[in-house]
N, C-alpha and C positions, 0 to 999 in steps of 0.2 A: 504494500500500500504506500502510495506516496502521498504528498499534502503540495496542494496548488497555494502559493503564496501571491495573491492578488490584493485589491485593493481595499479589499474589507478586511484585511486581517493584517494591515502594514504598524509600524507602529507609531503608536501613537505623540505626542510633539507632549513635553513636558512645562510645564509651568519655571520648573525650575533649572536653569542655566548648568548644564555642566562641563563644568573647563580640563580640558584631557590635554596630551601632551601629543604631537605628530611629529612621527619621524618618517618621513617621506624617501621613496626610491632614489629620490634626484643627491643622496648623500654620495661622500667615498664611500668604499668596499671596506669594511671594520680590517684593519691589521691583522685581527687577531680570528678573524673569520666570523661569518654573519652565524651561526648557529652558539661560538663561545662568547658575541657580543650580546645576543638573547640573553643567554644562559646568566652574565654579568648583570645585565639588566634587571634580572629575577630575581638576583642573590642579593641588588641592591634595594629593590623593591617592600616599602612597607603599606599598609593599611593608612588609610588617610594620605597618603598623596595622590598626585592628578596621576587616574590613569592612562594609558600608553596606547596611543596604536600608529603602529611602525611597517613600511611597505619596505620591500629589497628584493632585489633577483640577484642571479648568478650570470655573469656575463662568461661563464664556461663551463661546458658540462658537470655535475659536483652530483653525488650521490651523498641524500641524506638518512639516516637512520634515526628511527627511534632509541633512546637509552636503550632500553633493555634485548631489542634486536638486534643493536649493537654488539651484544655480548655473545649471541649464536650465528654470526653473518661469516663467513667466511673473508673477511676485510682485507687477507694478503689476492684474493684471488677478482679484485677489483677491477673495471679497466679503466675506472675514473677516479678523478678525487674522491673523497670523500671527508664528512663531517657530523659529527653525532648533535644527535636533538636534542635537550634537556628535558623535552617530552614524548610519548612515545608514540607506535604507528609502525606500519614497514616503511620500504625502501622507496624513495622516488627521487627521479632521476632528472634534476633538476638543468634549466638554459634558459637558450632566449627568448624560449616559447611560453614562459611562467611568469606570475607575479604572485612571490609570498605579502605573508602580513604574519606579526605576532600583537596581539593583545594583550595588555598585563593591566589586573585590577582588584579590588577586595573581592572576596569572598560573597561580600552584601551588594554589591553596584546590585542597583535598583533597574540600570538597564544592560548589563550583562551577566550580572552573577547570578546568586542561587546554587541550587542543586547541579551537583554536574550537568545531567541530562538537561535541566531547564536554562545554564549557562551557555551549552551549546545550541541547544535551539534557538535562544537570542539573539547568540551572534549570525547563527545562518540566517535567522529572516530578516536582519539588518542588511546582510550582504545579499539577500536573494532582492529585496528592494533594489539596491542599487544597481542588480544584474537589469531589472524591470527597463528602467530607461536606458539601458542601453538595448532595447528588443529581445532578450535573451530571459524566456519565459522561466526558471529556474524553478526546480520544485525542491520541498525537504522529506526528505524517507522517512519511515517512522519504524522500519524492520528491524531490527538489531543483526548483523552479521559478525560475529566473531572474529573473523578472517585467518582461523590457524592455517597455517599450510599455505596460505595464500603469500606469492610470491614478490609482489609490490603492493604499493595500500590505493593503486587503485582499482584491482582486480574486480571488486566489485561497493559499492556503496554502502561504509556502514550507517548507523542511528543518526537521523540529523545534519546528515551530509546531503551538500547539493549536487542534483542532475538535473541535466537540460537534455530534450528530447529522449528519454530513457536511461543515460549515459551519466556518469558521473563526471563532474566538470569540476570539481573543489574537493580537498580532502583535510583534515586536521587533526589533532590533537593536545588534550590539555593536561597539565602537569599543575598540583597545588602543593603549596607550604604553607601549612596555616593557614592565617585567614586572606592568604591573597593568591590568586592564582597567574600561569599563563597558558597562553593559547597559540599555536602555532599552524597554521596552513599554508596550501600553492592554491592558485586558480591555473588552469592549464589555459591556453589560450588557441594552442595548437600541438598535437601528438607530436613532437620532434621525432626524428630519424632514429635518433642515438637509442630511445625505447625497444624500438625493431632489433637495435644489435643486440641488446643482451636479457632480454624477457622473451617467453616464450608467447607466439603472435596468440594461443587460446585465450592467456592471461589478459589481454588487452583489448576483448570482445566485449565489455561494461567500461570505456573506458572515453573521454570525447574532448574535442579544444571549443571554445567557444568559437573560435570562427570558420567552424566545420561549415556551417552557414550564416547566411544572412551580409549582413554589411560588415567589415572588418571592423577590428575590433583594438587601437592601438594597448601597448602596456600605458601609457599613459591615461588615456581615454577610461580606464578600467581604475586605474588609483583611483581618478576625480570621482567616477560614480558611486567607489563604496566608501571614499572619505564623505562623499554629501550626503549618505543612507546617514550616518551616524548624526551628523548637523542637522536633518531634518527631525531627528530623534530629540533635538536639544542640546547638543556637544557644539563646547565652542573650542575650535582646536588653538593652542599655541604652536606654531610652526618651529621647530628644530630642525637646523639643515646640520647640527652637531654631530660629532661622534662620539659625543659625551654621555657615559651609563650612568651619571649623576640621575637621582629621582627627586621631583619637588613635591610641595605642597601645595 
């Protein structure tokens, strides 16, 4: 079963202002690598400061893992970089066909937190909005798949994750300490090449870019609409073009 996210069920624009922090694609590439700069971010992160939301791609092929798939991957038999996730999830095989994003916030945000499951479901139908205007009808699953065995995470769609025209088009995963959590995903934009070489092509029959159809779709173009899901939500961002894992209030 999936869930059509249209206009009756977008969310709703809040009374009360909330000021978050944006750390936008247009930065350098962290020194120390985009998943150990997350990871710093998290460890710097407390309850009561602004929270985070931060876009980055890889300008060259990079394989990422989840921590704890990290720990049974075969890692010397790589054919790409790679980099561990402080959250978890399988393997996806990340270029210039993607746009991540991490999230970081308390435990209570009123418009992301909650219960895991109910954390996740916020932030997808924040970003399934902002999928809306750019024509890209995105829906949220509600099935639970486990994905043992499964070979990359986007094999097939788990709980609350987005697919457009059947296909899974975003995938994530959230990692908490206490009372504050983060959230880590890619939007695919288009199946790169580099998938084909090292996944098997079954694996990647649930699998879609967003500009499989319809009008392209720049990486940029794709920032701007799910940074404005969250503004239309009530978020007023402060812009960070930094590389600074400093947290405010």
């Amino acid at each position: 079963m999936s869930q059509i996210y249209n206009s009756e069920s977008k969310i709703q624009n809040s009374a009360a202002m909330r000021r978050w922090r944006l750390i936008p694609s247009s930065q350098a590439v962290p020194t120390q690598g985009q998943m150990a700069f997350d990871q710093t971010l998290f460890d710097n992160y407390r309850a009561g400061q602004k929270p985070v939301l931060r876009f980055f791609y890889f300008s060259k092929p990079t394989f990422t893992l989840g921590r704890l798939e990290a720990r049974r991957f075969p890692l010397d038999k790589l054919t790409y970089p790679h980099e561990v996730r402080p959250t978890g999830g399988r393997a996806v095989l990340h270029g210039e066909a993607d746009l991540c994003y991490a999230v970081l916030a308390p435990v209570n945000d009123p418009l992301v937190g909650g219960p895991l499951m109910d954390s996740y479901c916020k932030i997808s139908k924040l970003f399934a909005e902002g999928l809306q205007t750019l024509g890209r009808d995105a829906r949220m699953t509600l099935e639970k798949h486990l994905g043992l065995g499964d070979p990359h995470c986007f094999t097939a769609p788990s709980q609350a994750e987005l697919t457009w025209r059947g296909k899974k088009v975003a995938g994530g995963a959230q990692a908490r300490r206490g009372d504050v959590f983060l959230q880590q995903g890619v939007f695919l934009l288009s199946v790169a090449e580099d998938w084909k070489k090292v996944f098997p092509a079954e694996s990647m029959s649930n699998m879609a870019g967003l500009n499989d159809e319809g009008a392209p779709i720049s990486r940029a173009q794709l920032e701007q609409a799910l940074t404005q899901a969250f503004e239309r939500a009530g978020v007023v961002f402060e812009n960070d073009n930094s590389l600074s894992t400093r947290t405010t209030s």
